[in-house]
KOLKEKE-285360 format. One record per residue (C-alpha): residue number from 1; x, y, z. Coordinates in nm, 2 decimals. Layout:
! KOLKEKE-285360
> NUM X Y Z
...
END
This chain:
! KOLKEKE-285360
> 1 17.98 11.85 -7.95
> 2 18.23 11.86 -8.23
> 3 18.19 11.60 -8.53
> 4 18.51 11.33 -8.54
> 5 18.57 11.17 -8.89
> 6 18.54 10.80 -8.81
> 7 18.89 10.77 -8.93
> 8 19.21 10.98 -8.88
> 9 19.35 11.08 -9.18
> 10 19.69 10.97 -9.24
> 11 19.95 11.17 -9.36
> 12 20.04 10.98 -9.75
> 13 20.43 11.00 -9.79
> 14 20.41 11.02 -10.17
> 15 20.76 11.01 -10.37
> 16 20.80 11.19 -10.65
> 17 20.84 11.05 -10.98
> 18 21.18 10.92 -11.09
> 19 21.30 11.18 -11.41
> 20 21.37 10.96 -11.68
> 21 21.75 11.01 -11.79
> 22 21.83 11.29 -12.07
> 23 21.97 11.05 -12.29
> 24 21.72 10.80 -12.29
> 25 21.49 10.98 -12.55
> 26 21.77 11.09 -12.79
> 27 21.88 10.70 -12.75
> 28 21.58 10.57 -12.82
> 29 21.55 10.75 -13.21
> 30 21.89 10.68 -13.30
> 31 21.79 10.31 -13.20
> 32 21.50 10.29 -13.46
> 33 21.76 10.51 -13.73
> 34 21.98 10.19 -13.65
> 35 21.70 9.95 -13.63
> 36 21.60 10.12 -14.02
> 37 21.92 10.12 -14.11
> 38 21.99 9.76 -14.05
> 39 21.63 9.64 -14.17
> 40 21.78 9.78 -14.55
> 41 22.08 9.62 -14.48
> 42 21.93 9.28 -14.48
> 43 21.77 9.35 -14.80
> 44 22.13 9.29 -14.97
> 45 22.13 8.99 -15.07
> 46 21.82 8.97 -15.23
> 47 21.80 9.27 -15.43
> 48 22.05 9.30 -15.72
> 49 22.25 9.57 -15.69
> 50 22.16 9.62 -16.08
> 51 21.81 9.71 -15.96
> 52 21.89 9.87 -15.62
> 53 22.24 9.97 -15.49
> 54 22.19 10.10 -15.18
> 55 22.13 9.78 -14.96
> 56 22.51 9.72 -15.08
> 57 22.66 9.97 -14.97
> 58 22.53 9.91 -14.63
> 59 22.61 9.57 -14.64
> 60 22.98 9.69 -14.58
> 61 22.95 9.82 -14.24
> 62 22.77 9.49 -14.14
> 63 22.95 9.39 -13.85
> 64 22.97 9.77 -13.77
> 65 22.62 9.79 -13.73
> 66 22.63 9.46 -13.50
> 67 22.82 9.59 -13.26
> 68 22.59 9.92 -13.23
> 69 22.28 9.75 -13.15
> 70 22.46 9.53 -12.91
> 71 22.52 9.83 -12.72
> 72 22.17 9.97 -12.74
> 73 22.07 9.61 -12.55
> 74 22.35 9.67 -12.31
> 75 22.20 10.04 -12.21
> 76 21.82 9.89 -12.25
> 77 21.88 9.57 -12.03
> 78 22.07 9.81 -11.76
> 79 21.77 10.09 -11.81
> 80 21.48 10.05 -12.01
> 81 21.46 9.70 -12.11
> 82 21.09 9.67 -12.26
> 83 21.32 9.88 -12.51
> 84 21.56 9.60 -12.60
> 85 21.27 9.49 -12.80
> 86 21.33 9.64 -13.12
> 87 21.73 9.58 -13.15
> 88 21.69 9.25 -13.02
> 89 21.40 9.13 -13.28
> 90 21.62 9.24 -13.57
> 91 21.94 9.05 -13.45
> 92 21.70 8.75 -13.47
> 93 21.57 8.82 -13.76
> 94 21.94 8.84 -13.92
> 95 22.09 8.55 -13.71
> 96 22.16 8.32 -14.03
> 97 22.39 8.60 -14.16
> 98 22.57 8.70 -13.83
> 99 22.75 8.35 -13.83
> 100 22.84 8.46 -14.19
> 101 23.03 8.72 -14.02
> 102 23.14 8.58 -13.72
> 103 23.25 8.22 -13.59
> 104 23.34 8.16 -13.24
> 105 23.50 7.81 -13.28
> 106 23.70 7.68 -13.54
> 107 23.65 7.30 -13.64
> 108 23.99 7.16 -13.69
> 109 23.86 6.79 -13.81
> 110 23.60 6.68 -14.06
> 111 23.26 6.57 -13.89
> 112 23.25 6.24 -14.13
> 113 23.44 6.00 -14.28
> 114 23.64 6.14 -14.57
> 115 23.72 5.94 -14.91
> 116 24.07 5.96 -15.01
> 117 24.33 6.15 -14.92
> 118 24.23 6.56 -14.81
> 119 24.33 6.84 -15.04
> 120 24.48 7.13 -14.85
> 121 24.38 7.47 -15.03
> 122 24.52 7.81 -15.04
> 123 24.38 8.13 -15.21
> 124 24.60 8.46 -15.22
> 125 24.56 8.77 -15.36
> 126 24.96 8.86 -15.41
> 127 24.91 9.22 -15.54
> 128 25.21 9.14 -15.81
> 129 25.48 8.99 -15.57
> 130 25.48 9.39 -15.44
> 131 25.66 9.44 -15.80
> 132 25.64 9.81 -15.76
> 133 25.78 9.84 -15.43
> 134 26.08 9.83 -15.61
> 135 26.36 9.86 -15.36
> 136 26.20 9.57 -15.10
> 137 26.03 9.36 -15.37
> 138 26.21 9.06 -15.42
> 139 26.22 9.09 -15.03
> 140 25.82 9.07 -14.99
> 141 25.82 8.75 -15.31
> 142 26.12 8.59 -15.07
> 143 25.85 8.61 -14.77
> 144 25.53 8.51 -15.00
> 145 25.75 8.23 -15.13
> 146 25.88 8.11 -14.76
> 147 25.48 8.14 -14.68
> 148 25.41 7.87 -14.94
> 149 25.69 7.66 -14.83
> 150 25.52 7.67 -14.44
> 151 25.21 7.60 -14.56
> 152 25.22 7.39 -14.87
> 153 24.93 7.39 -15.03
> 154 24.83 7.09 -15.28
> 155 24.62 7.40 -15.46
> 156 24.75 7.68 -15.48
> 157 24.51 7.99 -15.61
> 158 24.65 8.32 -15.67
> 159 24.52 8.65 -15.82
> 160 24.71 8.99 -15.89
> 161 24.97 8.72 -16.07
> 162 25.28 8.84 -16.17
> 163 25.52 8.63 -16.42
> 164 25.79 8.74 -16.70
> 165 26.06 8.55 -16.85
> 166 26.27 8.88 -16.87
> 167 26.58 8.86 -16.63
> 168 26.47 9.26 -16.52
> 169 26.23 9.09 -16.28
> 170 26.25 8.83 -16.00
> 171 26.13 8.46 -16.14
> 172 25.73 8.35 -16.01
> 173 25.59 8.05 -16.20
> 174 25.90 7.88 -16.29
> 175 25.99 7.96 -15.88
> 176 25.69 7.75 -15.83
> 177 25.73 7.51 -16.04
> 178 26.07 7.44 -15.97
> 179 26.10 7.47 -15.57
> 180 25.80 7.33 -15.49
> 181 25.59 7.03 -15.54
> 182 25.39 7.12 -15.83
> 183 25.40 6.96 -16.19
> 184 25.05 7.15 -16.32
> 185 24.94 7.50 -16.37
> 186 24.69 7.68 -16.52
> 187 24.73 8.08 -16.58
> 188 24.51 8.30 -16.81
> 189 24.67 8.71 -16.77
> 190 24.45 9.03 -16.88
> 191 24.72 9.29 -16.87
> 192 25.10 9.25 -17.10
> 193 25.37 9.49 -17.06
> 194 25.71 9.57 -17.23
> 195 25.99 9.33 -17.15
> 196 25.71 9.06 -17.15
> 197 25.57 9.15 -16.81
> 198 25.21 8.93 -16.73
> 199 24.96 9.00 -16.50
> 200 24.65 8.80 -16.43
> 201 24.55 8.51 -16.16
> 202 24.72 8.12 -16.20
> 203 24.61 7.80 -16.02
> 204 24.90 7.56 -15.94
> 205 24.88 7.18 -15.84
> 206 25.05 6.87 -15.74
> 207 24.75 6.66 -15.91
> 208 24.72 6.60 -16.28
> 209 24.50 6.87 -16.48
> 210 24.27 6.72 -16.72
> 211 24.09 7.02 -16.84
> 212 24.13 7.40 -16.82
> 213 23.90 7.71 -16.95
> 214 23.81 8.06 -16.87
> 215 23.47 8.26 -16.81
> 216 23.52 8.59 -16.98
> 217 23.34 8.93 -16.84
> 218 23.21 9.15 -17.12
> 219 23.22 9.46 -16.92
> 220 23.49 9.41 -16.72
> 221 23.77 9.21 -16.93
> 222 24.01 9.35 -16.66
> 223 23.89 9.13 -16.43
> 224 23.87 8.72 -16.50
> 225 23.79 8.37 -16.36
> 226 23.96 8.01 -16.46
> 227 23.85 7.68 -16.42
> 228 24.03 7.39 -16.38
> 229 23.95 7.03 -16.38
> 230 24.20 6.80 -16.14
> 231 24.27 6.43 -16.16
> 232 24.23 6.34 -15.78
> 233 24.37 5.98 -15.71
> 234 23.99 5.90 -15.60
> 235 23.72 6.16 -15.81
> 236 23.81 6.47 -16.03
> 237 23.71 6.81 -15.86
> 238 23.69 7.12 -16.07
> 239 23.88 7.49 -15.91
> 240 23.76 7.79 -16.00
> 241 23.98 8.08 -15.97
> 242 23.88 8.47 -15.99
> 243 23.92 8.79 -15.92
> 244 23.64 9.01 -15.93
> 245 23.54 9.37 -15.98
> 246 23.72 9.60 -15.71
> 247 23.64 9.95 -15.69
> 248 23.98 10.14 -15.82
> 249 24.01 10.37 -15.55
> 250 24.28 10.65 -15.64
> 251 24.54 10.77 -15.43
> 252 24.27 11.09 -15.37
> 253 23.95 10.84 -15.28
> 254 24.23 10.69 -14.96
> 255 24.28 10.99 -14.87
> 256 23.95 11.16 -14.87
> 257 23.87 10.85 -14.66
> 258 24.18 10.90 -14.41
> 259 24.09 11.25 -14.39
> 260 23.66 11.23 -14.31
> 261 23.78 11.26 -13.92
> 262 23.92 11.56 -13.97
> 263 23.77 11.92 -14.10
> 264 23.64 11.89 -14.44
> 265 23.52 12.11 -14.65
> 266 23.20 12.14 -14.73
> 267 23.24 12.09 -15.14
> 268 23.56 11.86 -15.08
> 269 23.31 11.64 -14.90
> 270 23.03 11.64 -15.14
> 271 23.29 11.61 -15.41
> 272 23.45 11.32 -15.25
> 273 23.17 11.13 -15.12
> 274 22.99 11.16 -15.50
> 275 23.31 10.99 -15.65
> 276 23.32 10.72 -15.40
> 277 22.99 10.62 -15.42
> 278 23.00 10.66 -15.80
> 279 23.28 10.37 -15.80
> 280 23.09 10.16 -15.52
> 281 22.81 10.16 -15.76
> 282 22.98 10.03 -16.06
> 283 23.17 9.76 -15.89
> 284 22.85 9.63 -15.71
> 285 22.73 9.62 -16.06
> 286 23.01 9.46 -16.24
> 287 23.05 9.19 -15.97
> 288 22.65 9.09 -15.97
> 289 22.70 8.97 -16.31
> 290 22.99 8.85 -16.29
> 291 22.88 8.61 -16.00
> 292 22.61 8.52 -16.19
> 293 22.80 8.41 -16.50
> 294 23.02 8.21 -16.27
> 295 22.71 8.06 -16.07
> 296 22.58 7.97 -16.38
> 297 22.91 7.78 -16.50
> 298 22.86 7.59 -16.17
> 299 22.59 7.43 -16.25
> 300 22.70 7.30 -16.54
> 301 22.95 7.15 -16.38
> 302 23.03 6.77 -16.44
> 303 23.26 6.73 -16.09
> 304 23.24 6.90 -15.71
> 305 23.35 7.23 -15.77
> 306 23.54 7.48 -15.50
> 307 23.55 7.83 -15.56
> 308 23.87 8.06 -15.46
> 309 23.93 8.36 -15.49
> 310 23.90 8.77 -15.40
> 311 23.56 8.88 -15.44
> 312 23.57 9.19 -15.35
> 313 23.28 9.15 -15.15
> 314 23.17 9.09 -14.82
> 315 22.92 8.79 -14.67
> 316 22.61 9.03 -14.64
> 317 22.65 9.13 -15.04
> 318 22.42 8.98 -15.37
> 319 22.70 8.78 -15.48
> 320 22.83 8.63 -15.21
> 321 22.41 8.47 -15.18
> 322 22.43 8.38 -15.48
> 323 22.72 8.17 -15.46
> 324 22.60 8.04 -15.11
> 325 22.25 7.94 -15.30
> 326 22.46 7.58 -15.41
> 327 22.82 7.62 -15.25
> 328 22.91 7.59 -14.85
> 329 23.18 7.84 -14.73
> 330 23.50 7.73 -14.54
> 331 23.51 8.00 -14.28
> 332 23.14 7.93 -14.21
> 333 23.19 7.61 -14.16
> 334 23.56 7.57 -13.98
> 335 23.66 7.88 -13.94
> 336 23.70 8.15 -13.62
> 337 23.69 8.53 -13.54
> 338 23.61 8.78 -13.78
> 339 23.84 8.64 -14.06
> 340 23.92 8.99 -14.20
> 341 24.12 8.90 -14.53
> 342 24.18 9.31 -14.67
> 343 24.48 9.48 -14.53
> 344 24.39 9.77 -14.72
> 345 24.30 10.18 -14.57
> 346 23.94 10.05 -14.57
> 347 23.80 9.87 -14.25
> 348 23.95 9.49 -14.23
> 349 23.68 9.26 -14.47
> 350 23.62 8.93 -14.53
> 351 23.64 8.97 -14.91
> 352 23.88 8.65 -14.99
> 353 23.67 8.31 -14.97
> 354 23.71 7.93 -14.98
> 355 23.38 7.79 -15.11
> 356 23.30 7.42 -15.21
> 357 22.99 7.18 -15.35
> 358 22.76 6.97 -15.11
> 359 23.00 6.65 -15.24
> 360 23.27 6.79 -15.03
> 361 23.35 6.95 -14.69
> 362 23.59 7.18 -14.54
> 363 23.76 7.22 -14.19
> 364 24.03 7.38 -14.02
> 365 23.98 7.66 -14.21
> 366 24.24 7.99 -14.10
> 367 24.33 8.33 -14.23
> 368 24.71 8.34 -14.20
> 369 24.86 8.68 -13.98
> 370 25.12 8.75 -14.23
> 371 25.10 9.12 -14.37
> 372 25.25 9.07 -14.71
> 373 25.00 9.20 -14.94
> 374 24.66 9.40 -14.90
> 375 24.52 9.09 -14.82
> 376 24.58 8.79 -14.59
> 377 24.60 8.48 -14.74
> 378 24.34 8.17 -14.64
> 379 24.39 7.82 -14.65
> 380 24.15 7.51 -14.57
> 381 24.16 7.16 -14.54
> 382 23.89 6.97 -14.81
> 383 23.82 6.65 -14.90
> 384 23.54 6.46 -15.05
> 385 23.25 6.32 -14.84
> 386 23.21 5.92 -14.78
> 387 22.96 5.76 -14.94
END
């Protein structure tokens, strides 16, 4: 009699193990270099680029890096999504600073009741009028000037400032003060040349100017900010106007940066990428004090106070905090997009801002499409909160 198991064995239909995808590995590491990356990043605004540089640098590919760990959650939610962990910790983590960045909807009418009449406010690098462009120049000041004229500003900021008196050149202030509807100026220049050539920033307005005055820069007396006190018909506000650091590329820094997609040579790159981080570094430096000087002024201040001006830096950068520590910004609050203001061979950045004191607030904020300079101009509406 042959023994029977008391049960008949199945037969198990086993499938094998799904291979996990090549790329998934590979993805993963260059997720946490990212995820490292970005970590320093949002060390930026905290740690002076006097004591630390390297968080500033980064700082300028913000956005960049945005858009990268948005496609790691992309390939993690479609794939692996325990994974979109790590990427999607640290865009939490940096949430207050994307809307620095980024705005989605622009708010085209104050939230509150505003006293008096708004002030509408324009800030403009001009980059001289395009003076050296010297066969389409009075061409590009026609354009810049019919630009005012569309927009009319009742404060008008403008840095790279061009005026002389010399009938060789095409007519600026006296162009402003003659077409248009202002009666008051303020302008401080850093730079003279022959035939009584000027260049430096100015601040025009339709409102009475009670006081003016300057904050120097020790180590950079190239580069400048004014203040200027305004007789409003309902409070007096005080504009400040600057221009700060930039980094003085040469024609040979463009083009080394044109030319990194193409084959470089080993010692042209090190060569290259050593002078460009060499000028980085100093005008991170330059532009930390300078903030700071012109933070300090602030507070001082007896009246709101709005800030205009280039900056030369982007949202995610030391000075730019510092600033934000007591002032609102326009675009933040009003504004939409990614409100790019430099035209420039570098990547589009929001270097130009529109900044203002807790006393006042800001809508309809825009960054005008006109191509005129190597920077788009910006404009915002602001006017002085109820009480």
């Amino acid at each position: 009699m042959t023994n029977r198991p008391d049960r008949m064995q199945q037969p198990t239909d086993t499938k094998p193990a799904k291979r996990p995808s090549r790329w998934h590995r590979p993805l993963w590491w260059l997720n946490v270099a990212a995820a490292v990356v970005l970590a320093i990043t949002y060390l930026a605004p905290h740690i002076s680029p006097l004591t630390f540089w390297v968080p500033a640098v980064l700082a300028m590919t913000f956005t960049y890096q945005l858009a990268v760990h948005f496609v790691f959650l992309v390939w993690w939610f479609l794939f692996r999504r325990k994974r979109m962990l790590l990427s999607g910790a640290l865009l939490l983590l940096g949430y207050g600073h994307i809307g620095d960045h980024v705005q989605l909807f622009g708010n085209g009418a104050p939230s509150e009741e505003i006293a008096g009449k708004p002030l509408k406010v324009m800030s403009y690098n001009v980059r001289l009028f395009d003076l050296y462009n010297w066969s389409n120049n009075e061409k590009t000041r026609d354009a810049i000037f019919d630009l005012f004229h569309q927009e009319d500003p009742d404060i008008l900021c403008l840095q790279e400032f061009f005026h002389s008196p010399d009938k060789r050149f095409f007519k600026t202030k006296a162009s402003l003060m003659k077409d248009f509807r202002y009666k008051y100026f303020h302008e401080r220049y850093t730079q003279k040349a022959k035939y009584e050539q000027h260049f430096g920033i100015a601040t025009f307005s339709v409102w009475p100017t009670l006081k003016t005055g300057h904050i120097e820069f020790p180590e950079n007396p190239d580069n400048q900010c004014i203040w200027t006190d305004i007789a409003l018909p309902t409070d007096t506000i005080r504009i400040y106007n600057a221009h700060l650091a930039s980094y003085h590329f040469g024609d040979a820094d463009y083009k080394f940066i044109q030319d990194l997609d193409t084959d470089t040579h080993t010692d042209s790159l090190k060569q290259g990428g050593e002078r460009i981080l060499k000028r980085l570094r100093r005008g991170f430096r330059l532009r930390a004090d300078e903030v700071q000087r012109i933070a300090d002024h602030m507070k001082q201040s007896p009246h709101p106070v709005i800030y205009c001006g280039d900056m030369n830096d982007v949202p995610m950068s030391y000075g730019y905090g510092l600033f934000r520590e007591q002032l609102d910004d326009a675009f933040v609050e009003s504004g939409s997009g990614l409100g790019g203001t430099y035209i420039g061979d570098l990547p589009s950045l929001r270097i130009d801002h529109i900044l203002y004191g807790p006393q006042l607030e800001a809508w309809d904020f825009r960054t005008l499409p006109e191509e005129l300079s190597d920077h788009h101009a910006i404009t915002a509406m602001i006017g002085l909160r109820g009480e």
